[in-house]
C-alpha positions as CSV (number, residue, x, y, z in Angstrom):
1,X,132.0,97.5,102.5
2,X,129.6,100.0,101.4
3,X,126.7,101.5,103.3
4,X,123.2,101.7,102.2
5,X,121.0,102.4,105.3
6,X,121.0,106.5,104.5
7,X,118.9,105.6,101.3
8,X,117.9,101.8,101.4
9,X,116.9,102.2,105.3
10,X,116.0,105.9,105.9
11,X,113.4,105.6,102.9
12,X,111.0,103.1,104.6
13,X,110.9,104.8,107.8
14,X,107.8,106.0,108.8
15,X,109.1,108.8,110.7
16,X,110.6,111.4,109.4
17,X,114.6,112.0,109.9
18,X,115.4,115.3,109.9
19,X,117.7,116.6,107.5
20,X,120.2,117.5,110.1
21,X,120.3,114.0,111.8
22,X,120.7,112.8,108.3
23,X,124.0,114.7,108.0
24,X,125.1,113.7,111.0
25,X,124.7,110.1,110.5
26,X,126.2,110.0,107.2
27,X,129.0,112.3,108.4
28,X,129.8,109.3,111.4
29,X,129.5,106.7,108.7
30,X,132.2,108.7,106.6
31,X,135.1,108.3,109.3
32,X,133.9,104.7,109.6
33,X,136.1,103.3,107.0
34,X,133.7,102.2,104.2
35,X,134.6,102.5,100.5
36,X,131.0,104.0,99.5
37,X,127.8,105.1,101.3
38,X,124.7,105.6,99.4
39,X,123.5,108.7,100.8
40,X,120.0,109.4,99.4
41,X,117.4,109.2,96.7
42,X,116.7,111.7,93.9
43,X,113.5,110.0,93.2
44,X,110.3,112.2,93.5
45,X,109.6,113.7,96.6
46,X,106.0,112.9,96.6
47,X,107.0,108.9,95.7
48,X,109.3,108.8,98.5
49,X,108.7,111.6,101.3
50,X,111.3,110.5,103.5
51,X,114.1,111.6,101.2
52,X,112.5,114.9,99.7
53,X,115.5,116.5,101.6
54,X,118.0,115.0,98.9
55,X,119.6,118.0,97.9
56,X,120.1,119.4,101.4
57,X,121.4,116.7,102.8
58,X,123.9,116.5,100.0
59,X,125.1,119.4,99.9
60,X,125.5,119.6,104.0
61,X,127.6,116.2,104.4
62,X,131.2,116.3,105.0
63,X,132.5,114.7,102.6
64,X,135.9,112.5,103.5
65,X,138.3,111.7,101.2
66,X,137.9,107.7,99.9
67,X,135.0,107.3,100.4
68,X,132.2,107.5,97.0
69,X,128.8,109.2,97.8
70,X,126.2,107.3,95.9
71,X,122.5,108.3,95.3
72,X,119.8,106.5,94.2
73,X,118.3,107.7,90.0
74,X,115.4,106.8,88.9
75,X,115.0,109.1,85.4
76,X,116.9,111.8,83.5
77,X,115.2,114.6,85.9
78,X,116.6,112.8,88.7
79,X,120.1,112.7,87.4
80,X,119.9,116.4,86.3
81,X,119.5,117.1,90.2
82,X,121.9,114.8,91.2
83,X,124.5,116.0,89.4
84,X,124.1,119.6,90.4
85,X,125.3,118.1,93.6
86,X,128.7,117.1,93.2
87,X,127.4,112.9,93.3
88,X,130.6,110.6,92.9
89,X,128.2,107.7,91.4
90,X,124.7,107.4,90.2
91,X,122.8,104.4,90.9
92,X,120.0,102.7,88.6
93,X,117.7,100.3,89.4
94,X,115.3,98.1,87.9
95,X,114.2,94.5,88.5
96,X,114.8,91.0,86.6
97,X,111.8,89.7,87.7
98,X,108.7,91.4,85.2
99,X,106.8,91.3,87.9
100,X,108.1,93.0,90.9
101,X,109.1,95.8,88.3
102,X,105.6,96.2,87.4
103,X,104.7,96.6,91.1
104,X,107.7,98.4,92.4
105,X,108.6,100.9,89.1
106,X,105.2,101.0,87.8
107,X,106.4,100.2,84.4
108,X,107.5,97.1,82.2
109,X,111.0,95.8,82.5
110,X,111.8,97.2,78.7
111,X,110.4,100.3,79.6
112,X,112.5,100.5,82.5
113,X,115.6,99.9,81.0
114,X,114.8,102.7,77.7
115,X,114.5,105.0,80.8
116,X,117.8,104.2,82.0
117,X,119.0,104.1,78.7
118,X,118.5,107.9,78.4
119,X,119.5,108.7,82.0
120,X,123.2,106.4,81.0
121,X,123.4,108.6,78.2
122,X,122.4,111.6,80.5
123,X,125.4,111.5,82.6
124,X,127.9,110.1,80.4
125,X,131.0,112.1,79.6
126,X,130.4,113.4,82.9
127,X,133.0,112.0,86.0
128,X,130.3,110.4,87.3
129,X,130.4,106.7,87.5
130,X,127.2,104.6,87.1
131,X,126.0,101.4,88.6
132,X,123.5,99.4,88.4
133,X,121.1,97.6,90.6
134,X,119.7,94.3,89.2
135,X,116.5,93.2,92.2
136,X,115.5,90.4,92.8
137,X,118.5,88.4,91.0
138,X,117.9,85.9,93.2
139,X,114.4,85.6,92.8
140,X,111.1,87.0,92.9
141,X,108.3,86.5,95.9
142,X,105.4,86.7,92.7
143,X,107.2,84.7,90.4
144,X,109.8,82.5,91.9
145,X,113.1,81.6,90.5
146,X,115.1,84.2,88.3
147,X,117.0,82.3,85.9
148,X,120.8,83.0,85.7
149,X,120.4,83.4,82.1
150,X,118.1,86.5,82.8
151,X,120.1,87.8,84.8
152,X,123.2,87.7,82.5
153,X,121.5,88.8,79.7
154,X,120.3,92.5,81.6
155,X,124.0,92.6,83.0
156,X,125.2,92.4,79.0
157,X,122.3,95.0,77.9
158,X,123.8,97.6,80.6
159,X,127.4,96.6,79.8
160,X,127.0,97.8,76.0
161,X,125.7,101.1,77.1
162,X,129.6,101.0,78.8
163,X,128.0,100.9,82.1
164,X,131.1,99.4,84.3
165,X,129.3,98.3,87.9
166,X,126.0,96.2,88.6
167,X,125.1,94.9,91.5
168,X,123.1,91.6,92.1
169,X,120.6,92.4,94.6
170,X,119.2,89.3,96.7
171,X,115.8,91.7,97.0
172,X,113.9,89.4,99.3
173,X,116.4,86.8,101.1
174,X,115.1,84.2,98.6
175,X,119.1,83.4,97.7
176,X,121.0,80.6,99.1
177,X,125.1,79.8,99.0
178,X,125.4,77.5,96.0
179,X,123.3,79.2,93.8
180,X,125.0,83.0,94.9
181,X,128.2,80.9,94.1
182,X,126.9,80.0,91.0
183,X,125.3,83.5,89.4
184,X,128.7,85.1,90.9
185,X,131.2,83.6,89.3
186,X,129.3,83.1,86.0
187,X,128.7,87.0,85.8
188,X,132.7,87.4,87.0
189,X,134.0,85.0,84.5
190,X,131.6,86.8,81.6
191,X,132.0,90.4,82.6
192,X,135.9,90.5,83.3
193,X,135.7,94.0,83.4
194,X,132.8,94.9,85.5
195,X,132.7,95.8,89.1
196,X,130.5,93.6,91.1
197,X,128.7,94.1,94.4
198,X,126.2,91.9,96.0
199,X,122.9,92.3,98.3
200,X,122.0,90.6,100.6
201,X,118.6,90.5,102.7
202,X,118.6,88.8,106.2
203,X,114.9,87.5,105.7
204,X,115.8,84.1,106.1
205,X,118.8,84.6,107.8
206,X,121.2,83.5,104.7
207,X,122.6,86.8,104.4
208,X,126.2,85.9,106.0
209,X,126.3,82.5,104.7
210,X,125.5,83.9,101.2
211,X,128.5,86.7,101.7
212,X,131.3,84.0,102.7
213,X,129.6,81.7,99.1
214,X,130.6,85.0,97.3
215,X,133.8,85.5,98.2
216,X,134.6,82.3,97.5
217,X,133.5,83.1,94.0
218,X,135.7,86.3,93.7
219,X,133.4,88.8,95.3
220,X,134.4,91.1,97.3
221,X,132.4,94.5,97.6
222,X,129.3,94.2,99.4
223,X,126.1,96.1,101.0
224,X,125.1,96.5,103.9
225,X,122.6,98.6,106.0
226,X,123.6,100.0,109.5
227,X,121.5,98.2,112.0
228,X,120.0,96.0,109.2
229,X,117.5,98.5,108.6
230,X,115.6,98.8,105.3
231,X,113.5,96.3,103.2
232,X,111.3,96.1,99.8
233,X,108.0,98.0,100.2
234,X,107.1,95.8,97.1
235,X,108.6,92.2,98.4
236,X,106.0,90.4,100.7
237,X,108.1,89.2,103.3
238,X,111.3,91.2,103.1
239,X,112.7,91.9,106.1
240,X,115.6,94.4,106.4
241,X,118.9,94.2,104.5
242,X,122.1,92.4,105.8
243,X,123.6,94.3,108.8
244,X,126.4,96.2,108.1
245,X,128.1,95.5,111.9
246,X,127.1,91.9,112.3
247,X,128.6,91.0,108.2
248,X,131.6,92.9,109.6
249,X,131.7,91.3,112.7
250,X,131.7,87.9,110.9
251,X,134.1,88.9,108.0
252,X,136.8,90.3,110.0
253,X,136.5,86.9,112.9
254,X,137.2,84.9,109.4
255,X,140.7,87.0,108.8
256,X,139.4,89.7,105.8
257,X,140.1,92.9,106.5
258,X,136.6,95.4,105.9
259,X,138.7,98.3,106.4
260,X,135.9,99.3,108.5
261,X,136.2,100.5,112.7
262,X,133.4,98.5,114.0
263,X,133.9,99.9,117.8
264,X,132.8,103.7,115.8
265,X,130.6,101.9,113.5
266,X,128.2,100.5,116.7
267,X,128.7,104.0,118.0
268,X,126.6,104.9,115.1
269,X,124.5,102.0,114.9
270,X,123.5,103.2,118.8
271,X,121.6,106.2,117.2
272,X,119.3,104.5,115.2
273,X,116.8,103.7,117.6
274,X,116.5,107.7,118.7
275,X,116.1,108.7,115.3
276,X,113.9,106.0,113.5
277,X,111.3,105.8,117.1
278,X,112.2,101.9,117.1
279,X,114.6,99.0,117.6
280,X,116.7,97.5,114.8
281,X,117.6,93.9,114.0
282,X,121.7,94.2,114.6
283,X,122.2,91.0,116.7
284,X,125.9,92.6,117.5
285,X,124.1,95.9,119.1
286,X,122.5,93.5,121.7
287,X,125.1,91.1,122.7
288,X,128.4,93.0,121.2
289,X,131.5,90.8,119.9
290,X,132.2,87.6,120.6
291,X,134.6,89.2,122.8
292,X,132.8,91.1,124.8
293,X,132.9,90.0,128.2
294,X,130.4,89.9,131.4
295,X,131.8,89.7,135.1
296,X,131.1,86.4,136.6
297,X,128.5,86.5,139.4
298,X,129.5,86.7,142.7
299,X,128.6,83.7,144.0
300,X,130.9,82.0,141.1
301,X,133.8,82.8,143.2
302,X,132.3,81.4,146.4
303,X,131.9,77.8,144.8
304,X,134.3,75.0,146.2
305,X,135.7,77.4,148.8
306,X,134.3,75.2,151.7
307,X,135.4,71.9,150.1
């Protein structure tokens, strides 16, 4: 399991986090049992306000061992600042849809990736892993359906540069089971050696379904955003990302073991609302387990007594 709401959720808020809740969120997160946490954005601060704090907040977490600290890297200036703060991996983005990467990177997809190109280079020899971040791999709200093909074919163009982890990101909820089936184990069975994570959106309320379909395919690292916060500024209709403690909830109820302590994990999730001025989509916040029990009411008891 691997947490995105410090980056994929905090950046769409409209109200500022402080840099100090920051830390402490991401510090909860990193006793919560989760393999990675993608902790912020070295994007432009003007681009993305919200995160301007990137460095601070990177250099203030407590840093657990086990756990990878992730940040989002847009360019070579971006990864110059990452790397001065100790970053475990560097994550690259860019869409397979032409044009969602118009609207969301400003900039063709080729031009994209010869950006990324130099940034790969940028941090290579360096012990600083790289992934990348394929939106919309499941299809576009401008243009429709993303081919597999197309999808394959960016996945080989990054594995050349020796880039080792993608991840297949279902940008706008637009993917279903059989075709996540599908695209997984295509890019498994083609890229034996890359790592791969999927995605998921909850816009259509697919997101779980589309987690247990990619398993079955061999999967088995996945996002997820605490409270399913988070969404695509540039997807009409995407609501926030899969929630981390309803997947978890799910996954573990179906026998796999998430490694993750869902009792401190809701702990967490219950801080959300403070900080972000609003309430969040986890269903598991509202109702708790499936094993969370109510006292009956007191009449209950009463019934039958007189017959």
């Amino acid at each position: 399991m691997q947490e995105v709401a410090t980056r994929d959720g905090f950046q769409n808020e409209a109200q500022f986090i402080e840099t100090e809740d920051k830390v402490r969120v991401i510090d909860a997160l990193s006793l919560c049992g989760f393999a990675k946490i993608e902790v912020t954005s070295f994007t432009s601060p003007k681009a993305i306000p919200a995160l301007r704090d990137a460095e601070r907040v990177m250099h203030e977490i407590t840093r657990q061992p086990g756990v990878e600290y992730t940040v989002l890297v847009p360019n070579v200036r971006g990864a110059e600042r990452a790397l001065s703060c100790g970053i475990d991996e560097a994550n690259l983005v860019m869409s397979m849809s032409e044009t969602h990467n118009r609207s969301n990177l400003r900039m063709t997809r080729e031009q994209s990736f010869a950006q990324l190109e130099q940034v790969v280079a940028a941090i290579s020899g360096s012990p600083v892993a790289i992934n990348i971040s394929l939106s919309t791999s499941f299809g576009c709200p401008m243009e429709g359906d993303v081919s597999e093909d197309e999808v394959l074919r960016w996945v080989e163009r990054f594995a050349h540069l020796g880039v080792k982890r993608a991840t297949l990101c279902d940008t706008t909820g637009m993917a279903y089971p059989s075709q996540v089936r599908s695209l997984s184990a295509r890019a498994k069975a083609l890229f034996p050696e890359m790592v791969f994570t999927l995605h998921f959106h909850n816009t259509r309320s697919m997101a779980q379904a589309n987690v247990l379909a990619a398993i079955s395919a061999g999967i088995d690292r996945f996002d997820a955003s605490l409270g399913g916060i988070g969404g695509c500024p540039y997807a009409p209709g995407a609501s926030g990302n899969a929630c981390t403690e309803d997947m978890v909830h799910m996954l573990e109820l179906e026998g796999f073991d998430t490694k993750i302590d869902l009792n401190r994990l809701l702990k967490v999730s219950a801080m959300l609302p403070g900080l972000i001025g609003h309430d969040v989509p986890s269903q598991l916040l509202k109702a708790g387990g499936r094993n969370t029990l109510h006292p009956a009411p007191a009449y209950a008891a009463e019934i039958g007594k007189a017959l």
